[in-house]
Biopython code that builds the backbone (N, CA, C, O; Angstrom):
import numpy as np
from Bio.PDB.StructureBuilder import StructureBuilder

atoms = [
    (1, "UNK", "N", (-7.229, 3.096, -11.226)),
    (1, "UNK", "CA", (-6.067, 2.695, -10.442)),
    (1, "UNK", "C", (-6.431, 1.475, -9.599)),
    (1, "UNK", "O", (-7.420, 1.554, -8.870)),
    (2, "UNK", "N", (-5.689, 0.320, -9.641)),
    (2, "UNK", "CA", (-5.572, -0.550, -8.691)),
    (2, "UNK", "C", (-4.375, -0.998, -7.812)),
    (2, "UNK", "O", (-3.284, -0.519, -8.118)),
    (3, "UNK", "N", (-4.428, -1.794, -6.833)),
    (3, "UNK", "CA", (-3.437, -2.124, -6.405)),
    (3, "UNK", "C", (-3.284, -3.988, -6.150)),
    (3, "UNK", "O", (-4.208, -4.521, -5.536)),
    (4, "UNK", "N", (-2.218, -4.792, -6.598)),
    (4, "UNK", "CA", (-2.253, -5.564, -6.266)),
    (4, "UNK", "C", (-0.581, -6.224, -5.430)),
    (4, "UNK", "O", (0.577, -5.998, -5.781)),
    (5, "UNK", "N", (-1.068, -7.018, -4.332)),
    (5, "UNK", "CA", (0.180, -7.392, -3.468)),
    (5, "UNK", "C", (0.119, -8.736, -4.564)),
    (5, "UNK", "O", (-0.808, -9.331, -5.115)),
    (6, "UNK", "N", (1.873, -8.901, -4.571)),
    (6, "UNK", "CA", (2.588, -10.086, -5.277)),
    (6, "UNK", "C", (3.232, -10.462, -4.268)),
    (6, "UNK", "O", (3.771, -9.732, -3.436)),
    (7, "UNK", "N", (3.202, -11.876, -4.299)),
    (7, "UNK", "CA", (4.350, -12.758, -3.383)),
    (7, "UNK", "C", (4.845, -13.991, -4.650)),
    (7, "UNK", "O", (4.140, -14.573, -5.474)),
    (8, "UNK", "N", (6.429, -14.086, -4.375)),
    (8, "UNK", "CA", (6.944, -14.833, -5.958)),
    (8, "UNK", "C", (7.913, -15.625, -5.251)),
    (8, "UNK", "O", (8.918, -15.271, -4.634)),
    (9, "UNK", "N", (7.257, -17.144, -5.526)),
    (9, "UNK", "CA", (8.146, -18.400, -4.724)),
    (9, "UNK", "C", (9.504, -18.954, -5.914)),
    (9, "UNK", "O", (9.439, -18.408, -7.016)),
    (10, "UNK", "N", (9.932, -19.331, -5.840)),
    (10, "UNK", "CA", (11.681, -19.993, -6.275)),
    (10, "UNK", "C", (12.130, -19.347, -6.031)),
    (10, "UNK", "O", (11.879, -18.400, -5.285)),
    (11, "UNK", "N", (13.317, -19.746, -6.804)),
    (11, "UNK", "CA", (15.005, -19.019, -6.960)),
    (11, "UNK", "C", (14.689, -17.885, -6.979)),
    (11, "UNK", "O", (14.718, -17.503, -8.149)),
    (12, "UNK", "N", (14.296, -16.847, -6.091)),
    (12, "UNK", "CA", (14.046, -15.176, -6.433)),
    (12, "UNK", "C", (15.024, -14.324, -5.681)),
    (12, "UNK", "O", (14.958, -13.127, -5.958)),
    (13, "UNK", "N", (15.768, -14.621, -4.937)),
    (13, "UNK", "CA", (16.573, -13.903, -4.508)),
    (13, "UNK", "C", (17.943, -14.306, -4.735)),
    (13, "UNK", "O", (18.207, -15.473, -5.025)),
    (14, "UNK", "N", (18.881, -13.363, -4.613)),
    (14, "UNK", "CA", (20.410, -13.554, -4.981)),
    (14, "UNK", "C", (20.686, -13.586, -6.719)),
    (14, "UNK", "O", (21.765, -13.778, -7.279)),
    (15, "UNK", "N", (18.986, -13.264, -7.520)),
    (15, "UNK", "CA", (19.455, -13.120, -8.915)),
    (15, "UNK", "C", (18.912, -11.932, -9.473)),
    (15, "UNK", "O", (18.383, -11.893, -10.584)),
    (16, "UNK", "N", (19.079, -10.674, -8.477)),
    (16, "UNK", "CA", (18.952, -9.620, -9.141)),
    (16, "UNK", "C", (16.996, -9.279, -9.390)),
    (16, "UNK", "O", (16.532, -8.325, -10.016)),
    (17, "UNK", "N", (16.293, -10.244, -8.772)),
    (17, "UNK", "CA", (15.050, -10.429, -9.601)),
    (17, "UNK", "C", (14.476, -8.580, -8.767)),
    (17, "UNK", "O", (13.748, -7.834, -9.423)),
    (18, "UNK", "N", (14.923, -8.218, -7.482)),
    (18, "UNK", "CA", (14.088, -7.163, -7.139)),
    (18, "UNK", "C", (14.481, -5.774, -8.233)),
    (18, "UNK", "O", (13.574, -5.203, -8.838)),
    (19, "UNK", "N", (15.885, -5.363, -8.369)),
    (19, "UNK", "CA", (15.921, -4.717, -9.574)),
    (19, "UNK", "C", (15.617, -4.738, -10.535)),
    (19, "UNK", "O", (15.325, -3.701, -11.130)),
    (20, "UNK", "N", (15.559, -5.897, -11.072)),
    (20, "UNK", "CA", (14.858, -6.213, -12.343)),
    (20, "UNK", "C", (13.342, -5.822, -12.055)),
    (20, "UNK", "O", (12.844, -4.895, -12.693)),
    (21, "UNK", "N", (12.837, -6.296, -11.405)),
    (21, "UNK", "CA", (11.462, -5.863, -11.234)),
    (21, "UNK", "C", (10.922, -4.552, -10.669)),
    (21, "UNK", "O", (9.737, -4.255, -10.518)),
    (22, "UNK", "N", (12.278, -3.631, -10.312)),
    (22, "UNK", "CA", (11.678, -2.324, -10.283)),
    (22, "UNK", "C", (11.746, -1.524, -11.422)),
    (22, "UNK", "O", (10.836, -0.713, -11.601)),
    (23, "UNK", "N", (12.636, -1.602, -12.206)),
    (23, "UNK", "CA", (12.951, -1.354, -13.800)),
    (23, "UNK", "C", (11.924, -1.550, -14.777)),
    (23, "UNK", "O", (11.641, -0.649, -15.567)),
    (24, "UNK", "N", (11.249, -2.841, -14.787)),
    (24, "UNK", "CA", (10.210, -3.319, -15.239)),
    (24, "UNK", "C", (9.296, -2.275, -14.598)),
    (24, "UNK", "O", (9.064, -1.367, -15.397)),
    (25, "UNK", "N", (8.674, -2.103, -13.351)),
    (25, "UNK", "CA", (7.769, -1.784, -13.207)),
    (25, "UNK", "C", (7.810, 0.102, -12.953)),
    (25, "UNK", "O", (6.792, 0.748, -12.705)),
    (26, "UNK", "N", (9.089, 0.666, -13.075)),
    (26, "UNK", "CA", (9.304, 1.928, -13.876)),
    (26, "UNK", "C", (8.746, 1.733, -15.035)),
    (26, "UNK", "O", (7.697, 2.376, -15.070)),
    (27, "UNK", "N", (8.937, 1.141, -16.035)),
    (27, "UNK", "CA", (9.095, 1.157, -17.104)),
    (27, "UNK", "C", (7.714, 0.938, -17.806)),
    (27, "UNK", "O", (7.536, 0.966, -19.024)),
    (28, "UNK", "N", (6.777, 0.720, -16.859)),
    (28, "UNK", "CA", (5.549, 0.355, -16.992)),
    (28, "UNK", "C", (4.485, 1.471, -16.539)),
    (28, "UNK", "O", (3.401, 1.737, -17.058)),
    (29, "UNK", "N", (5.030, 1.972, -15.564)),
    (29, "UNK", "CA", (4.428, 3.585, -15.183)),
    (29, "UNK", "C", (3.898, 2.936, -14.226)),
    (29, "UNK", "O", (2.711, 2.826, -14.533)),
    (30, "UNK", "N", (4.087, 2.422, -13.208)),
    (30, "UNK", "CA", (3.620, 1.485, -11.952)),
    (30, "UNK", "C", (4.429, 1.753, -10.516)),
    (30, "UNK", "O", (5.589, 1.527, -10.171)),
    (31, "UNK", "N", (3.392, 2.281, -9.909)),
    (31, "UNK", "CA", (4.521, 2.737, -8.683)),
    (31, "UNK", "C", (4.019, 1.715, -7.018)),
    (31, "UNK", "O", (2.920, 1.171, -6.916)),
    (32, "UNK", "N", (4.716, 1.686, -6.300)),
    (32, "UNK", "CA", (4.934, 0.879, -5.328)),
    (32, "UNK", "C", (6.438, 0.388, -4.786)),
    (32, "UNK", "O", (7.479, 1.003, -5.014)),
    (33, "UNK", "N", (6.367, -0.425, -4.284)),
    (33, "UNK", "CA", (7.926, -1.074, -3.694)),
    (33, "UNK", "C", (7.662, -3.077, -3.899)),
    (33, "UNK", "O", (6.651, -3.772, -4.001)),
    (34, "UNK", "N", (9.203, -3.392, -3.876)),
    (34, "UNK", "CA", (9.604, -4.711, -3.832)),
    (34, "UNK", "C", (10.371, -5.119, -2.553)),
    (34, "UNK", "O", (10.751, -4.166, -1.874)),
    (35, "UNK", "N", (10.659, -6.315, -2.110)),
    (35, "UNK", "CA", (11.437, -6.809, -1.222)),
    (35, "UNK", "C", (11.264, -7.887, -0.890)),
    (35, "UNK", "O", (10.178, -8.467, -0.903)),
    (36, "UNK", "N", (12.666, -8.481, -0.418)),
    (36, "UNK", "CA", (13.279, -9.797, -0.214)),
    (36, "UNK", "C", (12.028, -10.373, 1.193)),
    (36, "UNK", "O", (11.085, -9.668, 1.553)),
    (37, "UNK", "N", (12.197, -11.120, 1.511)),
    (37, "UNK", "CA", (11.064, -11.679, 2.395)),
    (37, "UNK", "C", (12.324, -12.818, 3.722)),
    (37, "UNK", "O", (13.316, -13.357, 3.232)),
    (38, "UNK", "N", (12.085, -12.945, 4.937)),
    (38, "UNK", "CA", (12.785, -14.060, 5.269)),
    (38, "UNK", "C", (12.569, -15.072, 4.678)),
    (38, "UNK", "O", (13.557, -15.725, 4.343)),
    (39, "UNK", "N", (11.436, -15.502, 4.384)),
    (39, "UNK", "CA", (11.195, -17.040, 4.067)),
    (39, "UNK", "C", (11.820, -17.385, 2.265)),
    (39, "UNK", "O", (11.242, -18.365, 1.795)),
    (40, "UNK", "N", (12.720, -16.818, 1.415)),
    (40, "UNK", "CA", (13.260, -16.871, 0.704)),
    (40, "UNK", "C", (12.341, -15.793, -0.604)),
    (40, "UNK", "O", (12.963, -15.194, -1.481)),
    (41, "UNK", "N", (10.990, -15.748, -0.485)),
    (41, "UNK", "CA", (10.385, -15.264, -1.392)),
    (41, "UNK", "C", (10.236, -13.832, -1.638)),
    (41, "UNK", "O", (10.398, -13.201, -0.594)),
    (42, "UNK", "N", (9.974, -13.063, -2.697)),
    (42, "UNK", "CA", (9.442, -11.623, -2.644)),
    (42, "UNK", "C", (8.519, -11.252, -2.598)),
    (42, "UNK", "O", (7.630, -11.915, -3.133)),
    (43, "UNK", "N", (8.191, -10.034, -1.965)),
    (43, "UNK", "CA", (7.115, -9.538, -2.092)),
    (43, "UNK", "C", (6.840, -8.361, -2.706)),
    (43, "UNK", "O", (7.477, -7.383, -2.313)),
    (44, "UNK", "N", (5.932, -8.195, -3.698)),
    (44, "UNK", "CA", (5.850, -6.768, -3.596)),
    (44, "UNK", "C", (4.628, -6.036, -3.952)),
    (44, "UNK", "O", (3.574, -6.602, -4.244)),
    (45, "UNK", "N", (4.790, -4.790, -3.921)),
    (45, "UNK", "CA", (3.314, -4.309, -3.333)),
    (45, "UNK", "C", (3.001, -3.309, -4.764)),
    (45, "UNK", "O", (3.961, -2.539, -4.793)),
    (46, "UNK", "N", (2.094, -2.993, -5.937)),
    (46, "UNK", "CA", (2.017, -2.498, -7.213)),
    (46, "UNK", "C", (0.503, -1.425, -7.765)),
    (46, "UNK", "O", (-0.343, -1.739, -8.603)),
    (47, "UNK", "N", (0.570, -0.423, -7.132)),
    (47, "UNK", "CA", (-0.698, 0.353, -8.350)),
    (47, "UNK", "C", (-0.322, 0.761, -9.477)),
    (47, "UNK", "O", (0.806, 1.216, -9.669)),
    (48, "UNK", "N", (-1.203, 0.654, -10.359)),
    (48, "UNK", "CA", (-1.530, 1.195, -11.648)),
    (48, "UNK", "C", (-2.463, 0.706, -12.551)),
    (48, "UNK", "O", (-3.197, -0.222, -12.210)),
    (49, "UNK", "N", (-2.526, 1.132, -13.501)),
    (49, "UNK", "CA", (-3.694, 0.350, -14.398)),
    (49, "UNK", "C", (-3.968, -1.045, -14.424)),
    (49, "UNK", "O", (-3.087, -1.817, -14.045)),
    (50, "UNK", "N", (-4.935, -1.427, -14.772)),
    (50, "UNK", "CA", (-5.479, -3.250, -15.125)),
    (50, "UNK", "C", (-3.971, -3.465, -16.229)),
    (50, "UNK", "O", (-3.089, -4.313, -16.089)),
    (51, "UNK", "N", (-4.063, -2.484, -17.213)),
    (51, "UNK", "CA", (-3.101, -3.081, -18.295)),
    (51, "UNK", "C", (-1.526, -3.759, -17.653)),
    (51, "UNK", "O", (-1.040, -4.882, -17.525)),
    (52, "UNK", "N", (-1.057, -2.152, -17.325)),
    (52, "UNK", "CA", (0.162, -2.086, -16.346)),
    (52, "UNK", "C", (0.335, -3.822, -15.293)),
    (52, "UNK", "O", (1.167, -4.728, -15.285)),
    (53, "UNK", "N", (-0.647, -3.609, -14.721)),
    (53, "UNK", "CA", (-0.496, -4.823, -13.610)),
    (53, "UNK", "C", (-0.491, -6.082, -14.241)),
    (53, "UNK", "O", (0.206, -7.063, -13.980)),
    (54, "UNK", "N", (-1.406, -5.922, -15.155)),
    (54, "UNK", "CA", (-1.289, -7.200, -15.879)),
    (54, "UNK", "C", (-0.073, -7.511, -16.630)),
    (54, "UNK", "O", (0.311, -8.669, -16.795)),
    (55, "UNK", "N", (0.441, -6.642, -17.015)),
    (55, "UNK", "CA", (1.853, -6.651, -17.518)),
    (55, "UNK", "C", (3.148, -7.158, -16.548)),
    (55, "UNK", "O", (3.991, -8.014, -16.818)),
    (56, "UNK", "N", (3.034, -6.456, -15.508)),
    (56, "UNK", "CA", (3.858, -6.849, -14.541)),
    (56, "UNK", "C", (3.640, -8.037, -13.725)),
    (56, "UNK", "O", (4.501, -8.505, -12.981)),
    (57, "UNK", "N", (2.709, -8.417, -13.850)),
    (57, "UNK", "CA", (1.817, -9.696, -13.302)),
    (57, "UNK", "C", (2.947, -10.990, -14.099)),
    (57, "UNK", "O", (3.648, -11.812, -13.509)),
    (58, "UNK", "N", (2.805, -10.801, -15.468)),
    (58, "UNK", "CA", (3.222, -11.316, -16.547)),
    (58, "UNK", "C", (4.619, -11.666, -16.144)),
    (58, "UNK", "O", (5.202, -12.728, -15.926)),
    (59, "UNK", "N", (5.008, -10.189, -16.115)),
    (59, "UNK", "CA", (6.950, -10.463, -16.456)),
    (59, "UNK", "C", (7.328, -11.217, -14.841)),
    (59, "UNK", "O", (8.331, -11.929, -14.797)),
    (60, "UNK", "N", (6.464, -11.018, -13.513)),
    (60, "UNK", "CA", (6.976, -11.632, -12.590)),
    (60, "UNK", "C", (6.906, -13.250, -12.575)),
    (60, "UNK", "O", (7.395, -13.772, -11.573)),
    (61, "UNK", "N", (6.363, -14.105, -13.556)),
    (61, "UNK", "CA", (5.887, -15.157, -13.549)),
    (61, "UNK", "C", (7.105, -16.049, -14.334)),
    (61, "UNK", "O", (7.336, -17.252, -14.462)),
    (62, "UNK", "N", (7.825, -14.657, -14.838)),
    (62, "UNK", "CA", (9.715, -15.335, -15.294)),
    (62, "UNK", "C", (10.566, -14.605, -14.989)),
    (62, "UNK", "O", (11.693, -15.059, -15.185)),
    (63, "UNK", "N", (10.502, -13.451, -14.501)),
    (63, "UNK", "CA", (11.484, -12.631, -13.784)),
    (63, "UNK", "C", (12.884, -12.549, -15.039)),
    (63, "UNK", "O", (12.941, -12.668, -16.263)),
    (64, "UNK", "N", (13.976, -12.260, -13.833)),
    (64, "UNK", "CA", (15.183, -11.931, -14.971)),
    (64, "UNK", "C", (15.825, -13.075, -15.427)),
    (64, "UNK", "O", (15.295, -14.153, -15.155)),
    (65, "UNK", "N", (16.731, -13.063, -15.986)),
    (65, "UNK", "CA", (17.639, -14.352, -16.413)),
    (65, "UNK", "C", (18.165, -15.163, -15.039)),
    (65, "UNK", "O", (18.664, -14.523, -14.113)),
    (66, "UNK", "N", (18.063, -16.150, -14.998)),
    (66, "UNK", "CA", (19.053, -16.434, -13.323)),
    (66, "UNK", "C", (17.598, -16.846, -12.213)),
    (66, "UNK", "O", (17.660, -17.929, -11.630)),
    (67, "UNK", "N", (16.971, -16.394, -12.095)),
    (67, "UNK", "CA", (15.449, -16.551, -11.876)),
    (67, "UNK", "C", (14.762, -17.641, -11.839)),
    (67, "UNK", "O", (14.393, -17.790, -13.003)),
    (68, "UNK", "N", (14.290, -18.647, -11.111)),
    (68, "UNK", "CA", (13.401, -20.318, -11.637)),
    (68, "UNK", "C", (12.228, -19.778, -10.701)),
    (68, "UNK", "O", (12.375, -19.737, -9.479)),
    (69, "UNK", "N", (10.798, -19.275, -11.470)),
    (69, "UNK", "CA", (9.841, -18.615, -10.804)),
    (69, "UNK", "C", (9.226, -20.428, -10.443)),
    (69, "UNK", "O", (9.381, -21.414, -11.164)),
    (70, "UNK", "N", (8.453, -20.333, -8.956)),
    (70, "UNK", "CA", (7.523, -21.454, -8.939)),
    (70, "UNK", "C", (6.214, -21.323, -8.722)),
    (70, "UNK", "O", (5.334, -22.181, -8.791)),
    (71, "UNK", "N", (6.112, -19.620, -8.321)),
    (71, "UNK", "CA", (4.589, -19.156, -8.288)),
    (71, "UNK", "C", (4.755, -17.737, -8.091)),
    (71, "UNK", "O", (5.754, -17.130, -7.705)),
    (72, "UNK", "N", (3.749, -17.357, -8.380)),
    (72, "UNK", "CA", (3.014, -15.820, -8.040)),
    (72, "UNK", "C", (1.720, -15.706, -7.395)),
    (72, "UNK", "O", (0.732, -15.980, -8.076)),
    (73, "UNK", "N", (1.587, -15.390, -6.340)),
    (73, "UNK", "CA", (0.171, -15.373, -5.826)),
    (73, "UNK", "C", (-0.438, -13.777, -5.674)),
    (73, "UNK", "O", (-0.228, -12.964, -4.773)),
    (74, "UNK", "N", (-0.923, -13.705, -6.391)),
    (74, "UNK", "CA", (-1.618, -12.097, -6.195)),
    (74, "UNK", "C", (-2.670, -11.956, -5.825)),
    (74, "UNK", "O", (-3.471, -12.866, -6.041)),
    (75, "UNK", "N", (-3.115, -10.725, -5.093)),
    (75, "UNK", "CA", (-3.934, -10.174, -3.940)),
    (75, "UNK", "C", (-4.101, -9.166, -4.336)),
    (75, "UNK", "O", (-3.163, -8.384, -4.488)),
    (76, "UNK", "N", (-5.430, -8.842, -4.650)),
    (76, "UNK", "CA", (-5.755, -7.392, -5.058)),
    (76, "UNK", "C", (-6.034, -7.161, -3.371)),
    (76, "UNK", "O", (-6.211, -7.976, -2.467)),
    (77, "UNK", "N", (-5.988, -5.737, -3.386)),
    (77, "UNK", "CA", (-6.298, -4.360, -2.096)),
    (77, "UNK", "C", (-6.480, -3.229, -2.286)),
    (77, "UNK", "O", (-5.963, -2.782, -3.310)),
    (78, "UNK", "N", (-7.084, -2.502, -1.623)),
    (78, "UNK", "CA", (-7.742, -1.321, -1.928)),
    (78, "UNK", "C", (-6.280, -0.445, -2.043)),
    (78, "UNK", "O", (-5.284, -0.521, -1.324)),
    (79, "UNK", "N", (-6.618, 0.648, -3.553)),
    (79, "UNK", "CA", (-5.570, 1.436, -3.381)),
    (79, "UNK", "C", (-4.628, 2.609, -2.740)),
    (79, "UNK", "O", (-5.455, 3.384, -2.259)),
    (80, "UNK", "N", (-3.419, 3.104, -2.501)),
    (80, "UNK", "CA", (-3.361, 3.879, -1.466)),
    (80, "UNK", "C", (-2.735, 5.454, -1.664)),
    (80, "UNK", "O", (-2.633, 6.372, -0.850)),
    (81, "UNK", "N", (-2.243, 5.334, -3.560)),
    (81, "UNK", "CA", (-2.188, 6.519, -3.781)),
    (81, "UNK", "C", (-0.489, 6.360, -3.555)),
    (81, "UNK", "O", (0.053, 7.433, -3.291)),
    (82, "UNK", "N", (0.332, 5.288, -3.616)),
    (82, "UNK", "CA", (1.553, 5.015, -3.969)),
    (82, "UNK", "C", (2.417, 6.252, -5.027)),
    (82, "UNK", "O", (2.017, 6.604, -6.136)),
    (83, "UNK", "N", (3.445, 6.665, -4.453)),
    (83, "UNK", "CA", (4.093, 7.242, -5.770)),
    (83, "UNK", "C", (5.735, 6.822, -5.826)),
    (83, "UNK", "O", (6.451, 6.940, -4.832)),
    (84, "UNK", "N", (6.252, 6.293, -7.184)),
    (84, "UNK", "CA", (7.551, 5.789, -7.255)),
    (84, "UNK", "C", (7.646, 4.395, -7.119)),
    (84, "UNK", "O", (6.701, 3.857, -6.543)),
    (85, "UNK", "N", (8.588, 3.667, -7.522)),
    (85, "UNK", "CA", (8.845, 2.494, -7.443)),
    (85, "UNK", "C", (10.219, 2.253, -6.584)),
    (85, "UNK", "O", (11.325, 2.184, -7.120)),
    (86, "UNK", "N", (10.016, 2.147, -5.323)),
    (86, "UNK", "CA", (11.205, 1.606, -4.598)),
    (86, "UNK", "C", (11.452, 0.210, -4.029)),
    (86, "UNK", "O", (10.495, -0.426, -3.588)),
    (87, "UNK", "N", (12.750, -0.324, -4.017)),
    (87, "UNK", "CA", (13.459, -1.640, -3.573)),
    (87, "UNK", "C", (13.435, -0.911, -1.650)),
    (87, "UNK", "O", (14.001, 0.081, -1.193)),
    (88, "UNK", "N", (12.681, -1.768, -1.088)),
    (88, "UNK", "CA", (12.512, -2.039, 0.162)),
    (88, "UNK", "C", (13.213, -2.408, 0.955)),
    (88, "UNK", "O", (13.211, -3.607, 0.676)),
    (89, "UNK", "N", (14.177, -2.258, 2.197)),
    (89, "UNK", "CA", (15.199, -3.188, 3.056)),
    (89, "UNK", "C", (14.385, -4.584, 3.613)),
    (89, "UNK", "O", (14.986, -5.421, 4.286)),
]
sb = StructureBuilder()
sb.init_structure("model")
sb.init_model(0)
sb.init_chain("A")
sb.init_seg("    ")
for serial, (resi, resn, name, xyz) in enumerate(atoms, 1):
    if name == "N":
        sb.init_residue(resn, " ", resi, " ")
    sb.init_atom(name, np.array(xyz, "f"), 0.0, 1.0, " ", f" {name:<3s}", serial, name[0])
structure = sb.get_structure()
């Protein structure tokens, strides 16, 4: 199990990208949370396997349709035993 924090710069909000990316990362067997950020960007926070993360690593680097990604900066951190994938206020 690992955990890595994502922060994802462009167009990421107002196109659906945090649902999309909790779906994705259901769908991946990856639990943690997402959320909108003031400064326009998301963040979000992800354990599960090397594979898993790397996967989700992946799909955040184009997000959903509607989406113009300009970066992903990821941060591995020690893990905390996360369960579920929830959208964050």
């Amino acid at each position: 199990m690992i955990r890595r924090r994502l922060v994802v710069r462009g167009t990421v909000q107002g196109v659906g990208y945090r649902w999309s990316l909790t779906r994705e990362a259901r769908r991946l067997g990856v639990q943690g949370w997402v959320r909108n950020r003031p400064d326009g960007t998301v963040e979000a926070v992800a354990e599960g396997t090397e594979d898993a993360l790397t996967a989700l690593v992946a799909w955040c680097r184009t997000g959903p349709g509607g989406a113009q990604v300009t970066g992903v900066d990821v941060i591995d951190e020690a893990p905390q035993g996360l369960s579920g994938f929830d959208i964050e206020p």
